[in-house]
C-alpha positions in Angstrom: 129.6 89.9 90.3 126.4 89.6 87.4 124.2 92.7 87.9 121.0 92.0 89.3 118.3 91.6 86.9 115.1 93.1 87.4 112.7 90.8 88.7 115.6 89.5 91.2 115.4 93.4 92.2 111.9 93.5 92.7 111.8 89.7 94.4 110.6 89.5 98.0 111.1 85.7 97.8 112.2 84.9 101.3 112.1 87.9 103.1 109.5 87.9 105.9 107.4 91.1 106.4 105.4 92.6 109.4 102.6 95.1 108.4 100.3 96.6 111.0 96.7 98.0 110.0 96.4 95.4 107.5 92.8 94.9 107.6 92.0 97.9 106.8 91.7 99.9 103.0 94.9 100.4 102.1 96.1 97.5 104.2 95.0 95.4 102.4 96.9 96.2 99.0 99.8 96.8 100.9 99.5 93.3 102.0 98.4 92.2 99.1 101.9 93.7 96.8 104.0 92.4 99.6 102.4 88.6 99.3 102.7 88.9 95.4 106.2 90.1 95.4 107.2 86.4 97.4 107.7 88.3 101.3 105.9 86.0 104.3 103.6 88.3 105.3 102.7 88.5 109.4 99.6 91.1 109.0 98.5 92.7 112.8 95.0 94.2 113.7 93.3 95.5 116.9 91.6 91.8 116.6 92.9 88.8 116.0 90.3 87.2 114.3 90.6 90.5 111.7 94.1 89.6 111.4 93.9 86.4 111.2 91.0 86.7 108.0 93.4 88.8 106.8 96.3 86.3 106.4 94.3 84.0 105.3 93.4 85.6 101.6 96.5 86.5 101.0 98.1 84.6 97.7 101.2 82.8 98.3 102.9 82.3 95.0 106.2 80.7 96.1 104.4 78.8 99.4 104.5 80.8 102.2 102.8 80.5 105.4 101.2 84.4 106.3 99.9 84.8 109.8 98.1 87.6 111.9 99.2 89.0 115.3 97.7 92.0 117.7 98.9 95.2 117.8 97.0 98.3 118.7 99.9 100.7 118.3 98.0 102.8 121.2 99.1 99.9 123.7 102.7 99.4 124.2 102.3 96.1 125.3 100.9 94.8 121.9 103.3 96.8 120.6 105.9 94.7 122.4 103.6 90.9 122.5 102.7 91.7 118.7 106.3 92.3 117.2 107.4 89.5 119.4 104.9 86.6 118.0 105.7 88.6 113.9 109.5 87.5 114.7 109.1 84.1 115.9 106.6 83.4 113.0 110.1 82.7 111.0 112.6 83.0 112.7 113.2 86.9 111.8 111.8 89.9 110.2 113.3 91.8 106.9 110.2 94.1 106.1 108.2 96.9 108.8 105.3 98.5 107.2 103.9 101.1 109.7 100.5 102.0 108.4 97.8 100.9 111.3 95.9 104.0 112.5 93.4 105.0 114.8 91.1 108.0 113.0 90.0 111.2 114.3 87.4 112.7 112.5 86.8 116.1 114.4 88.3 119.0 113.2 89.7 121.9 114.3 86.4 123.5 115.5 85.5 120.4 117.7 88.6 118.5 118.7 89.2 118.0 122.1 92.9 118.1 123.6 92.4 114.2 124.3 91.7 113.6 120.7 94.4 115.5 119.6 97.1 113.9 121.8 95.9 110.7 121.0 95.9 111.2 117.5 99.2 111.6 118.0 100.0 108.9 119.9 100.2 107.1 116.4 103.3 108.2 115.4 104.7 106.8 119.3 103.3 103.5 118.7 105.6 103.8 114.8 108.4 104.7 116.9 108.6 102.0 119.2 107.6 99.1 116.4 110.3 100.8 113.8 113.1 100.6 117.1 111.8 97.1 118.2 112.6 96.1 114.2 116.2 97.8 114.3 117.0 96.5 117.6 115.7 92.9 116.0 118.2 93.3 112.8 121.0 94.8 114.4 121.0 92.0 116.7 121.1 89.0 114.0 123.9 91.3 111.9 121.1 91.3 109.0 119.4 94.5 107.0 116.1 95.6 106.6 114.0 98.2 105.2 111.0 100.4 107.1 108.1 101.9 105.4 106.4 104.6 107.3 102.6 105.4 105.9 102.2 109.5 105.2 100.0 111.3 103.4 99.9 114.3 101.2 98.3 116.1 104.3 101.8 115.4 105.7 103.3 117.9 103.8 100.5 120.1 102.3 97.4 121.7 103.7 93.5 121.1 102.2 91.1 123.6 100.6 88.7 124.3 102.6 86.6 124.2 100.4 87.2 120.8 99.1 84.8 120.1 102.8 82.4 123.4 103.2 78.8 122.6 103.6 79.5 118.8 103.2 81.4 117.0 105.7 84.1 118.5 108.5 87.5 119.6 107.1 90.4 117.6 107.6 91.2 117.0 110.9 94.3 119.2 111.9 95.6 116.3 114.1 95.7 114.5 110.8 97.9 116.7 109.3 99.9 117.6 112.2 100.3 113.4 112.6 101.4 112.7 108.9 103.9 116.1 109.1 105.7 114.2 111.9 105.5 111.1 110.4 107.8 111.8 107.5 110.0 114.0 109.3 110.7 111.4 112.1 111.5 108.8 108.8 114.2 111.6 107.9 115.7 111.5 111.6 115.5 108.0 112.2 117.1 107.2 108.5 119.8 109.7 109.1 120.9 107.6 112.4 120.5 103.8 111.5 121.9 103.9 107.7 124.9 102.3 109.6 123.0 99.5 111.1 121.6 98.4 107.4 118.6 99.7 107.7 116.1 102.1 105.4 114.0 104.3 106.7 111.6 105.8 104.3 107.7 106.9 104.3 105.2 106.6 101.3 102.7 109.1 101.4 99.3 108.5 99.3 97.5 111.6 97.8 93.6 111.1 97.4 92.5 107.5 97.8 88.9 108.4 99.0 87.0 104.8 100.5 83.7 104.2 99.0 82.4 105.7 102.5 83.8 109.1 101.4 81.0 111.5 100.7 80.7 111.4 96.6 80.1 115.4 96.8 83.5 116.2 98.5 85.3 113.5 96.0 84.0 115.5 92.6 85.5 118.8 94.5 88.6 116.6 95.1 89.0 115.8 91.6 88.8 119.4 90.4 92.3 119.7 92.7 94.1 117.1 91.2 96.2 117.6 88.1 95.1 114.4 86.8 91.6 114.9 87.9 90.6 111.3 89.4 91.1 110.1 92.5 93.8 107.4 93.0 92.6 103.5 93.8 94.9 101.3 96.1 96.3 99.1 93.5 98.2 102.2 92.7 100.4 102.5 96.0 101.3 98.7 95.1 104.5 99.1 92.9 106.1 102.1 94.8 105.3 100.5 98.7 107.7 96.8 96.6 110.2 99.6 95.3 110.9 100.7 99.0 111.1 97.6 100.4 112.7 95.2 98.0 116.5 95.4 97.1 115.1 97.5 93.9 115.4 101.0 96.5 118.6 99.6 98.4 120.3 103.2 97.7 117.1 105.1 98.9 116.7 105.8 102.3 115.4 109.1 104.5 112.5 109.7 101.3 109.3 110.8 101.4 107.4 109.0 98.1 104.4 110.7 97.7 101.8 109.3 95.0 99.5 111.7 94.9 97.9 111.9 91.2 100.3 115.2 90.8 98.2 116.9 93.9 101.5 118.6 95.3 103.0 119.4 91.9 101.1 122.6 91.8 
């Protein structure tokens, strides 16, 4: 058998992808690499006129036909109705991307034991889309490959004074969200590697919106090795390398792209 080259590596040509929270900042590179590399992308939102603006500007280089679906991963029955309509789109799904999110911004002086729990709630609603996808695969004898979304605040804590006298910290919920987030990748990769399927999570460092307060993002800056802040475009090559047959012996990772942040 001819070693793969490359691009054939790289090539999501045919394979059909489901990402939830594609509207949003990051989303929307994330749908953007997987569209580029060839996938069929369904994108889901809280809204389905969001998801469905979504699909629509996505490029299709090789033809395909993108569509949006609900999902509020806070609601089990989107959960279920969403995944549902993403696999009938084609026939089947190859791709999960688990990256929609519903923010927090209290911290630990103000959240409230709701907030918290919901917060957390997140990583339920990865759960039961990641096992809705392996109990999709295993039952067409095919493969596939699951992204969960992390952060650096997954594995790290922040300076607090990165925040004083500017904005609240980082929400604790946050971090202890993003924590579980890569450690459930590590379980769940451990147990389905025998049902063809990888498990892995990319966590971004600093990619600060343009609604980020400018003040906190020069203090940011001054933490970072390479002293800038990262820009989505950046998390494009690494979420392709997970997902595309260029990563088929990597499974149970935690990819962080973080400018260097956790290096030191």
């Amino acid at each position: 058998m001819s070693e793969p080259t490359i691009q054939q590596l790289f090539d999501l040509s045919g394979r059909v992808a489901l990402l939830s929270g594609a509207s949003g900042y990051l989303g929307t590179a994330f749908a953007n690499a997987l569209a580029e590399a060839g996938a069929t992308v369904v994108v889901s939102s809280r809204d389905q006129a969001k998801a469905d603006e979504a699909a629509a500007r996505l490029p299709s280089p090789g033809g395909a036909k993108h569509a949006g679906v609900v999902i509020n991963q806070l609601d089990e029955g989107t959960i279920v109705s969403g995944f549902d309509a993403a696999a009938a789109h084609r026939g089947r799904l190859d791709i999960l991307v688990n990256n929609g999110h519903a923010a927090s911004k209290n911290d630990w002086t103000g959240v409230t034991s709701d907030e918290f729990n919901q917060q957390l709630a997140n990583a339920t609603g990865y759960f039961l889309l990641a096992r809705r996808f392996r109990e999709h695969v295993v039952g067409r004898q095919g493969s596939g490959s699951i992204i969960n979304i992390g952060s650096m605040y997954g594995v790290v804590g922040s300076y607090p004074d990165a925040y004083e006298g500017i904005c609240n910290a980082s929400p604790v919920h946050y971090h202890t969200l993003k924590g579980g987030i890569i450690h459930m990748t590590r379980h769940l990769a451990a147990y389905w590697a025998k049902d063809n399927i990888r498990v892995n999570c990319l966590s971004p460092g600093p990619f600060p919106s343009a609604a980020a307060p400018q003040a906190m993002v020069e203090r940011l800056k001054q933490k970072n090795p390479m002293h800038r802040m990262g820009v989505p475009h950046e998390l494009k090559g690494a979420l392709i390398l997970l997902a595309s047959d260029a990563g088929s012996y990597i499974t149970g990772q935690n990819l962080l792209v973080d400018g260097g942040w956790t290096a030191w």
